[in-house]
BANUGU-892785 format. One record per residue: residue in one letter; x, y, z of N, C-alpha, C in turn. Coordinates in steps of 0.02 Angstrom, whole numbers, plus 32768, in hexadecimal, padded with zeros to 4 digits. Layout:
BANUGU-892785
AXYZXYZXYZ
...
//
This chain:
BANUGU-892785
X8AD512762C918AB912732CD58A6F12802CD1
X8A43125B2CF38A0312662CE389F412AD2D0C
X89C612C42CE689B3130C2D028982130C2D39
X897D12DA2D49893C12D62D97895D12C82DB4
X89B112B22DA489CF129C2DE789E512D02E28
X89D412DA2E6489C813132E8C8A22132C2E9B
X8A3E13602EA58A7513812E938A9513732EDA
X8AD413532EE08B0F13712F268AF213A52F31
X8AEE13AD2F798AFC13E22F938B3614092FA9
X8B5C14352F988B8D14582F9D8BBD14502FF6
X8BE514452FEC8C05142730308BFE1484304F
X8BF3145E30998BF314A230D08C3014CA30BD
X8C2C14FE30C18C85152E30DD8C67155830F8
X8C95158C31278C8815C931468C6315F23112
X8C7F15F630DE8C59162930B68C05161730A9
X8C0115FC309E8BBE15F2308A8B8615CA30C3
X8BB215CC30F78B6815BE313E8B7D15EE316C
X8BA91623315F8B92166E31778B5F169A3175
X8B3516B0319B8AE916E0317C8AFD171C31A6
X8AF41749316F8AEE179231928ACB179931CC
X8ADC17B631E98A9A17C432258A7217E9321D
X8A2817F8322789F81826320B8A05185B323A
X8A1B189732338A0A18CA326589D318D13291
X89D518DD32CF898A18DB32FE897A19173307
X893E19233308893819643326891A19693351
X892F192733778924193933E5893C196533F8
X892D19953424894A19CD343A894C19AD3475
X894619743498896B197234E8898D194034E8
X89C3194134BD8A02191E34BD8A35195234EF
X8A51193F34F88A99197235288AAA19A834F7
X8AC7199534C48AE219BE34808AC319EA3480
X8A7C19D534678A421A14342F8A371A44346B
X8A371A1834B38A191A6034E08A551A7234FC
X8A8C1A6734EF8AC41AAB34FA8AC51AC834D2
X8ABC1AAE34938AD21AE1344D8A7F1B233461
X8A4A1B0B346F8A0E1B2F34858A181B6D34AD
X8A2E1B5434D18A541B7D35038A7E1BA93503
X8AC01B9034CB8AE81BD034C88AB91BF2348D
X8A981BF0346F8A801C1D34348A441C50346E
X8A2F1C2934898A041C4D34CA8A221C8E34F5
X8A5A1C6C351D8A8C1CA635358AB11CE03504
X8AC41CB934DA8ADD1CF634A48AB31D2E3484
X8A7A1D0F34888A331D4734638A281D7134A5
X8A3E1D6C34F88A321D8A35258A601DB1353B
X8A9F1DA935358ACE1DBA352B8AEA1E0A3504
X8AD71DEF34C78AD31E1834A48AA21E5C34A0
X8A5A1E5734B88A2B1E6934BF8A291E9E34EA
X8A591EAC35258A671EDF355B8AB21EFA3553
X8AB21F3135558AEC1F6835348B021F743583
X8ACD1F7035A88AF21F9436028AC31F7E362E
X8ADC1F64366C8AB51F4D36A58AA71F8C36D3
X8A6A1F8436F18A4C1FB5371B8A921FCA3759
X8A84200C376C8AA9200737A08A931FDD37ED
X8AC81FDD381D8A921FC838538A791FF23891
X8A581FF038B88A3F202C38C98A7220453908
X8A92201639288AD7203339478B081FFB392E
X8B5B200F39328B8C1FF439358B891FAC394D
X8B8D1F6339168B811F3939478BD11F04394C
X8BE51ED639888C261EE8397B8C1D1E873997
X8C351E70395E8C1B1E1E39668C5D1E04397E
X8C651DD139AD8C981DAD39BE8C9E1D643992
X8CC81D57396D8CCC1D1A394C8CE71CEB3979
X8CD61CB739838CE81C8639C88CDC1C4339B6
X8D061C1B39CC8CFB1BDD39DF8D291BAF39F7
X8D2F1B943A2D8D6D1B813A3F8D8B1B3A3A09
X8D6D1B2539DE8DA11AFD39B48D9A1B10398B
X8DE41AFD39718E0D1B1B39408E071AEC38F3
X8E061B1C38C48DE91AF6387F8DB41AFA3878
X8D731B0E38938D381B2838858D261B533854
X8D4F1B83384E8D3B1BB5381D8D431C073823
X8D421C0F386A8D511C5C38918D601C843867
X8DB41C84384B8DD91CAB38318DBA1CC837DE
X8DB21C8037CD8D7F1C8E37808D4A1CB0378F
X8D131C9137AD8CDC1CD537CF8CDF1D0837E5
X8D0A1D1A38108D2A1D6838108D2E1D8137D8
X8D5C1D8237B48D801DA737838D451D9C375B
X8D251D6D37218CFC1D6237048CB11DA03701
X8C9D1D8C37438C6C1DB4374A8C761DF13752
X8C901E0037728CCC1E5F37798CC41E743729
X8CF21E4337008CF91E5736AC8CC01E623695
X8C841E3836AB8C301E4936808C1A1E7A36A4
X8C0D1E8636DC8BF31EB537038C1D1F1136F4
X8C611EFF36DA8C801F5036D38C721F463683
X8C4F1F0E36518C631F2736098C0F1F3D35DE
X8BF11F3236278BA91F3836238BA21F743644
X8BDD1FA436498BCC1FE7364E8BCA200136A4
X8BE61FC536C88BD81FCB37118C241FE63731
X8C2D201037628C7A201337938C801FE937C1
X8CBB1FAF37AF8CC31F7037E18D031F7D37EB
X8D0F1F69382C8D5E1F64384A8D5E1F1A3877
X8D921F0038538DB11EB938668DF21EB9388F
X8DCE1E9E38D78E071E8339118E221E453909
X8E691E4738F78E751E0839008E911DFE3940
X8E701DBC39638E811DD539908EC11D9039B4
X8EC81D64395E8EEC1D28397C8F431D34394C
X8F711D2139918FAA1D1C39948FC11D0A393B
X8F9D1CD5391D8FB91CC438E68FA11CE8389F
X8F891D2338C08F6B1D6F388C8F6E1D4D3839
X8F3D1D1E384B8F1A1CEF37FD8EE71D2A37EA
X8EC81D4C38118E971D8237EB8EB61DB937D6
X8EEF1DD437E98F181E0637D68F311DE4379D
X8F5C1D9D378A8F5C1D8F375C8F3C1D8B3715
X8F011D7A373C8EC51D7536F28EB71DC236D6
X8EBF1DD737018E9A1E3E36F58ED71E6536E0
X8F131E2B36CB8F4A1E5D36B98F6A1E9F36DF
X8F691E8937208F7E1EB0374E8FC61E9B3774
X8FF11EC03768902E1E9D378390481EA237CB
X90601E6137D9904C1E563832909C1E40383B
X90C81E46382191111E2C383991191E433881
X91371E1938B091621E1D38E2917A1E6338DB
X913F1E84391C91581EBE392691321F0A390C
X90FD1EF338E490C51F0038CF90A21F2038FA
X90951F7938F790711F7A392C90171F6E3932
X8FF11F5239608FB81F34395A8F821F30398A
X8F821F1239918F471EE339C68F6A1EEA3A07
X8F901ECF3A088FD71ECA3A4B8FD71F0C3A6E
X8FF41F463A418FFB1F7A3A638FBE1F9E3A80
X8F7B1F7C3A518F3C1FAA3A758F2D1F7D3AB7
X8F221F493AC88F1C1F283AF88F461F293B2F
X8F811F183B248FC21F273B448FDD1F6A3B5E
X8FEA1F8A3B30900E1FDD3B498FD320113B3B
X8FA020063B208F7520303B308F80206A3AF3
X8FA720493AA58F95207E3A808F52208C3A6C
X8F4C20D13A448F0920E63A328EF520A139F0
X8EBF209C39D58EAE207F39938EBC2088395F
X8EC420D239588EBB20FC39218F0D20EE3904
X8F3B20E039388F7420D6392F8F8020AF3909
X8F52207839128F67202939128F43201338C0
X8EFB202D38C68EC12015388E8EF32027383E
X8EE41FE138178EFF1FFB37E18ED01FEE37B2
X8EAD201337648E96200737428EA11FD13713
X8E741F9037078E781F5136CF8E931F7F369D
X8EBD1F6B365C8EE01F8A36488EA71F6135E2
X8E8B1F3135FA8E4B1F2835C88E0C1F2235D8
X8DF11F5035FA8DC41F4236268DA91F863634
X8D931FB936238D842008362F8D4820093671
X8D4C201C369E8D28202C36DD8D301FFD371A
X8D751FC2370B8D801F7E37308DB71FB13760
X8DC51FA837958E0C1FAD37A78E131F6837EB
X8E4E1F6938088E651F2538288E8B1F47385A
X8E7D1F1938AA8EAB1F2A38D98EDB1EEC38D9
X8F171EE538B28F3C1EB238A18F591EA538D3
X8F601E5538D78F841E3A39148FD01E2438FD
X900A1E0C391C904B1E013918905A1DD13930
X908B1DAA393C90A01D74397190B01D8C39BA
X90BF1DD239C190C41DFC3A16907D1DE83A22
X90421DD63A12901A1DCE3A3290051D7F3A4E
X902D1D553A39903C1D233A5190501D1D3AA5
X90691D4C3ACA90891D5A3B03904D1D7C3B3A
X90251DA23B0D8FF01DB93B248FC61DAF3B5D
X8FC11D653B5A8F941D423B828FB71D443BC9
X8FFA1D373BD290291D493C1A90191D933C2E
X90371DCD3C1490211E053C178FFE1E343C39
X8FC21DFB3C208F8B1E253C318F801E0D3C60
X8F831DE23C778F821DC43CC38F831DF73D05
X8FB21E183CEE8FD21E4E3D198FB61E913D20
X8F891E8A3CF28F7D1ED83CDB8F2C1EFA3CED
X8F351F293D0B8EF81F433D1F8EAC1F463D01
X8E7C1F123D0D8E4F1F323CC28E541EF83C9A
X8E711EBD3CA18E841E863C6E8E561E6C3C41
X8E161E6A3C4A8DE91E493C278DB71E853C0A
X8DD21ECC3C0C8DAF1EEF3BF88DD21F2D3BC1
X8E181F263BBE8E3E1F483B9B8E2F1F4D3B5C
X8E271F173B3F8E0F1F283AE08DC21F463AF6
X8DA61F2B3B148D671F713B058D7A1FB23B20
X8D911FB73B3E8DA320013B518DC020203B1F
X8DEB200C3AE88E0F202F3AA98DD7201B3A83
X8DAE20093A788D901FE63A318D5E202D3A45
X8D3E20293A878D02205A3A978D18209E3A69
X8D6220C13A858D6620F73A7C8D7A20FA3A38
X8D9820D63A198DA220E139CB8D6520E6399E
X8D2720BC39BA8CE220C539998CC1210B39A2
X8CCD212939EA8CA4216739EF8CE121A139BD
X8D13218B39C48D3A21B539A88D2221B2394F
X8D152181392D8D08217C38FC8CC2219938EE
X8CA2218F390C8C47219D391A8C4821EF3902
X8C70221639458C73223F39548CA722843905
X8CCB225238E78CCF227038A78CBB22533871
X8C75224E38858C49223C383D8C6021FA381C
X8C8921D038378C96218238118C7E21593833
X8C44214C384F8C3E2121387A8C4120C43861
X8C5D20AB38928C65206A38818C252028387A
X8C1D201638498BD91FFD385E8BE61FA43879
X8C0F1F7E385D8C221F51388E8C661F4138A0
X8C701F2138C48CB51F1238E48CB31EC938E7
X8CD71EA138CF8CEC1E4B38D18D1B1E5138EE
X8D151E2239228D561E1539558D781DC03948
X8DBA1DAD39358DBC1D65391A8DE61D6E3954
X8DD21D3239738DE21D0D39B98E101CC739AC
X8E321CC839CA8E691C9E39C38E3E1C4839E1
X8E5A1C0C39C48E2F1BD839E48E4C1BD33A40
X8E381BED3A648E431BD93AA48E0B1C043AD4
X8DF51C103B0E8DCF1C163B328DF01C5D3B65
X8E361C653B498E6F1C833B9A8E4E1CC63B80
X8E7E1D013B9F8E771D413BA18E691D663B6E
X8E801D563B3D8E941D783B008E2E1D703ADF
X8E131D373ADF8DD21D273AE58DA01D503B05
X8DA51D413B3F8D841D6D3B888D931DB93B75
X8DC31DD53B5A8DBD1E143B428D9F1E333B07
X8D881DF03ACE8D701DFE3AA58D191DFB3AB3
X8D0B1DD33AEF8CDB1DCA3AFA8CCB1E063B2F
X8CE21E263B498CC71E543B798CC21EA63B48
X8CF61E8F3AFA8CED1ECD3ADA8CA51EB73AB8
X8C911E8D3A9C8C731E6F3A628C111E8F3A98
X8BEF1E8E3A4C8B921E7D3A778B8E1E373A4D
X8B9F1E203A288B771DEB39F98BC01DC839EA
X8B931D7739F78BC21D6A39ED8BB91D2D39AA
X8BD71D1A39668BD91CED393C8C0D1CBA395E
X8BD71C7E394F8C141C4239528C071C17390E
X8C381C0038F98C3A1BE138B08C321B9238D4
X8C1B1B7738B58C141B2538DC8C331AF938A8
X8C4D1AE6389E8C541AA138548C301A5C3849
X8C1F1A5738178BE91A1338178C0119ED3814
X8C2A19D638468C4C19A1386D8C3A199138B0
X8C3F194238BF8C24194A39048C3D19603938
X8C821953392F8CC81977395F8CAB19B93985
X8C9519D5395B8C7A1A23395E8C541A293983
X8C301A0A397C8BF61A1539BB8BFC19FB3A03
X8C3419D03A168C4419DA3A5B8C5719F53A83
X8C8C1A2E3A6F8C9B1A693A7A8C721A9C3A8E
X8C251A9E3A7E8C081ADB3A6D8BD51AE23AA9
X8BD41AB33ACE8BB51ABD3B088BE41AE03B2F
X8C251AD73B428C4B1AF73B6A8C611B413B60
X8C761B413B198C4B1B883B008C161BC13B13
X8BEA1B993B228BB21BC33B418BA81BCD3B78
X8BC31B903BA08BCA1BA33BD98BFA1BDD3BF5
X8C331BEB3BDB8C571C243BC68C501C6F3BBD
X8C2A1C5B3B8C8C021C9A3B708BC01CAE3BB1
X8B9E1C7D3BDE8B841C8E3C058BA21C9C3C43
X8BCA1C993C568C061CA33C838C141D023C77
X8C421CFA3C3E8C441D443C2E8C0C1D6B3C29
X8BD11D503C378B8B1D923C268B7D1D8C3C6B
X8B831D693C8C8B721D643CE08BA51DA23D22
X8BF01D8E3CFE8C101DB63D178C421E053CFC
X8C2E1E093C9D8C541E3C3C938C1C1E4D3C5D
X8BFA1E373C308BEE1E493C0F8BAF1E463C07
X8B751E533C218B261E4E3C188B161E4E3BDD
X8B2B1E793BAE8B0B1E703B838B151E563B47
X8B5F1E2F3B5B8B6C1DFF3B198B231DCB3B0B
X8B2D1DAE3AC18AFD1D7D3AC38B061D643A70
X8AF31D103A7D8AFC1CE53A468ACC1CFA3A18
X8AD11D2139CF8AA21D3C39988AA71D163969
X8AE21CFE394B8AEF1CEE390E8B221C9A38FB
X8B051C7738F78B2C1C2E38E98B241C1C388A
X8B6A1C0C38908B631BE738468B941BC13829
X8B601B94380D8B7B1B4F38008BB71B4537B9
X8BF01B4237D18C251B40379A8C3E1AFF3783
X8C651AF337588C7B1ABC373F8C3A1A94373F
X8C121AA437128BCF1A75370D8BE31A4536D3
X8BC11A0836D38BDF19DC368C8B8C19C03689
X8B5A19EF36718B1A19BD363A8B2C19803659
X8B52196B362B8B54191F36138B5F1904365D
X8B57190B36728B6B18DD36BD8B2718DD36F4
X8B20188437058AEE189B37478AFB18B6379B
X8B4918B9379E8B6B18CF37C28B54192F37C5
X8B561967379F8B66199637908B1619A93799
X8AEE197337888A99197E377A8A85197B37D4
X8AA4195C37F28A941933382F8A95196F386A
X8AE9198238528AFC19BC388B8AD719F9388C
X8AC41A0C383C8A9F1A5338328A541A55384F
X8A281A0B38478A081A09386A89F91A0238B6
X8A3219FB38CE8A3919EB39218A441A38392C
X8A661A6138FF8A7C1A9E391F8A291AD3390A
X8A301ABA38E489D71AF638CE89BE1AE43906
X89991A9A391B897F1A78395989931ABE399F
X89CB1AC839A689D41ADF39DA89D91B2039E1
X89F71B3F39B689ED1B8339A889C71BAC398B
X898B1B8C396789551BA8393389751BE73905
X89501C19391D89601C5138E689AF1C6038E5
X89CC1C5639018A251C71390B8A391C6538EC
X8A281C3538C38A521C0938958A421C2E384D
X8A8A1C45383E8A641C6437DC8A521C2437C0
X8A2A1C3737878A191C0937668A381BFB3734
X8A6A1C10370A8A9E1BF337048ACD1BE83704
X8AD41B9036ED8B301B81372F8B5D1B9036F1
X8BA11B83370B8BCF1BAC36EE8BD91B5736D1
X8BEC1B3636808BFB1B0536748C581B0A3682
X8C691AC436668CA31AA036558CC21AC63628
X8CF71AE8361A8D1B1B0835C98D601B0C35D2
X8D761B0735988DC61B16358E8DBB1B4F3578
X8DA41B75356E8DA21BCB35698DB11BEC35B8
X8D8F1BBE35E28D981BFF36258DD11BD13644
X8DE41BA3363B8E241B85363D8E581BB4361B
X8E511BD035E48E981BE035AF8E9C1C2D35BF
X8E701C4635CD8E591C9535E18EAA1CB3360C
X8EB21C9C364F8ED71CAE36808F241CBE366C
X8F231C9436258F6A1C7136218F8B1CBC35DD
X8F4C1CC235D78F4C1D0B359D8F511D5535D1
X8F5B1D4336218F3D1D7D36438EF41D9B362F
X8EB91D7C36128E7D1D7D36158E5F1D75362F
X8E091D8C36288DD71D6A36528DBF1D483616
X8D8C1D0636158D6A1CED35D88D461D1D35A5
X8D1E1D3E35C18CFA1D6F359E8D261DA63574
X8D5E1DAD35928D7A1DF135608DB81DC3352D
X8DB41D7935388DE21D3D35088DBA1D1B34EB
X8D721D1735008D5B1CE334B68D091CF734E3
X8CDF1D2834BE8CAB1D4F34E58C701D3434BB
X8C761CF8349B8C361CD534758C381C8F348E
X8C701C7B34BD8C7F1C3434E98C411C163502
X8C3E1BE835148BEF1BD035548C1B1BEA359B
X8C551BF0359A8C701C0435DB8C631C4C35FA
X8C721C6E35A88C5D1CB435AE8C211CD535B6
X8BEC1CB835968B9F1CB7358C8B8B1CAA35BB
X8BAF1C7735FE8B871C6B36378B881CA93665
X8BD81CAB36668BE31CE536AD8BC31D233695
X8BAB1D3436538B941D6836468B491D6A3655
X8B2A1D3436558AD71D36366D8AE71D2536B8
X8B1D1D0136CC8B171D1437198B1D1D4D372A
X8B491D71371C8B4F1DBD37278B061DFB371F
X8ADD1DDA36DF8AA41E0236F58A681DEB372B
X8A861DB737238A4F1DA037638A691DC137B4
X8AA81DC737BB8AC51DFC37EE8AA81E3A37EE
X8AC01E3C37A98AA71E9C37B48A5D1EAD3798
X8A1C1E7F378D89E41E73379589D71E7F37EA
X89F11E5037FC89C01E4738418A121EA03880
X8A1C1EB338548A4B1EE738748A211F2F385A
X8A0D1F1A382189DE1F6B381189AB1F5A3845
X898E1F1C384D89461F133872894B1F4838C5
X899B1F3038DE89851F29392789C51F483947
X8A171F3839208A3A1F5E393D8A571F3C397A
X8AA41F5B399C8AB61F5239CD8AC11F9539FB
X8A941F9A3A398A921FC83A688AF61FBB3A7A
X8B031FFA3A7E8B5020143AC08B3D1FF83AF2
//
């Protein structure tokens, strides 16, 4: 064969018109700035042993009238960072299907005494409050399925929209008053607007609503407020909207980018700054009787609610909730 004659070229296959991909080192790809991010939160995270106290008892209502938002996870969640950061939190549950008593390992069977009897028959707290059993300075006013009935009830009953604050008041001075004082109180509100609500809102000063970065979510949330201004007009002056945050966030989506900006738009500072993402960690948490943080406490799920939580008890050392 003559030697100038120019060579076949080797027939195509997968193997050999495959090319590695060169690694990038863009940092504003979706990826690199979550991975940024959790190495960010975790270095902050880590960095604080205990959150300030706040300068009075502040006692947040978790709310929102639709359901699947996030409530129950934000309750419990933030409760878990706020008592493991050295703080005294007590968690109301205050919905029939006692998913926060669940997660906090608090047992709520049919018949359970709880929530029901303080609202209803007027037991003391002290009766009722039980200590998280992994969780040191957490305790829970656990709810049952008797509180399902609740909402008839109270109909009848003298005081209806003011009964859980009236027990919540005196169990706090009672605690105050022997040196344990409570520093916040989460109230998880069932998804509906009826009594059981209106009582959490006439106990509550501040109120969190979890929004989801969905659009669904945000139609709801005007009526919401109108609600919430309703109850400050006629029972409660000094409730008021402090704290919003954005859950089930997905990066990757211009959906999730769209809503957070419409909600910053409207609420400015209320809004923590960061949203709670997408995870099968705070998904798998509940099912262990967990919160995320005390089942997988290096998660992006866990890392979030934990810088939300100091951003709570940041702007709670600042300023506090007046009685």
């Amino acid at each position: 064969m003559n030697e100038h004659q120019p060579t076949r070229p080797a027939p195509r296959t997968a193997a050999n018109t495959y090319s590695v991909p060169i690694p990038s080192n863009d940092d504003s790809t979706p990826l690199a700035a979550a991975a940024e991010e959790h190495v960010s939160l975790l270095q902050r995270a880590s960095s604080i042993s205990r959150f300030e106290q706040p300068i009075n008892t502040r006692v947040f209502v978790v709310a929102n009238q639709k359901g699947g938002v996030g409530k129950t996870t934000t309750t419990v969640n933030i409760a878990a960072a706020l008592a493991l950061k050295g703080l005294r939190v007590l968690v109301v549950d205050l919905d029939p299907q006692g998913n926060a008593s669940t997660a906090l390992n608090i047992p709520h069977a049919e018949g359970t005494p709880g929530v029901y009897e303080a609202i209803v028959e007027g037991t003391d707290l002290d009766e009722l409050v039980k200590p998280c059993p992994d969780i040191p300075g957490l305790t829970v006013l656990p709810a049952s399925i008797d509180l399902a009935g609740a909402e008839i009830e109270l109909v009848s009953l003298v005081a209806r929209e003011s009964r859980l604050d009236r027990a919540l008041q005196t169990y706090l001075t009672d605690c105050a008053a022997a040196g344990d004082r409570i520093d916040y109180v989460l109230i998880d509100c069932p998804p509906s607007l009826g009594l059981l609500t209106v009582n959490a809102m006439v106990a509550g000063r501040e109120v969190l609503i979890p929004i989801q970065c969905e659009y669904y979510a945000l139609e709801g949330l005007g009526q919401l407020i109108r609600n919430i201004d309703l109850i400050r007009a006629h029972l409660n002056p000094k409730l008021e909207v402090t704290t919003i945050l954005l859950t089930m966030y997905d990066a990757r989506t211009r959906l999730s980018a769209g809503v957070a900006e419409e909600v910053r738009g409207h609420f400015a500072e209320k809004v923590i700054t960061t949203p709670i993402p997408r995870s099968v960690r705070i998904s798998e948490a509940p099912s262990y009787q967990q919160s995320v943080i005390t089942y997988d406490g290096t998660s992006s799920g866990a890392l979030s609610y934990l810088e939300a939580a100091r951003e709570i008890a940041l702007a709670g050392a600042r300023k506090g909730t007046a009685r």
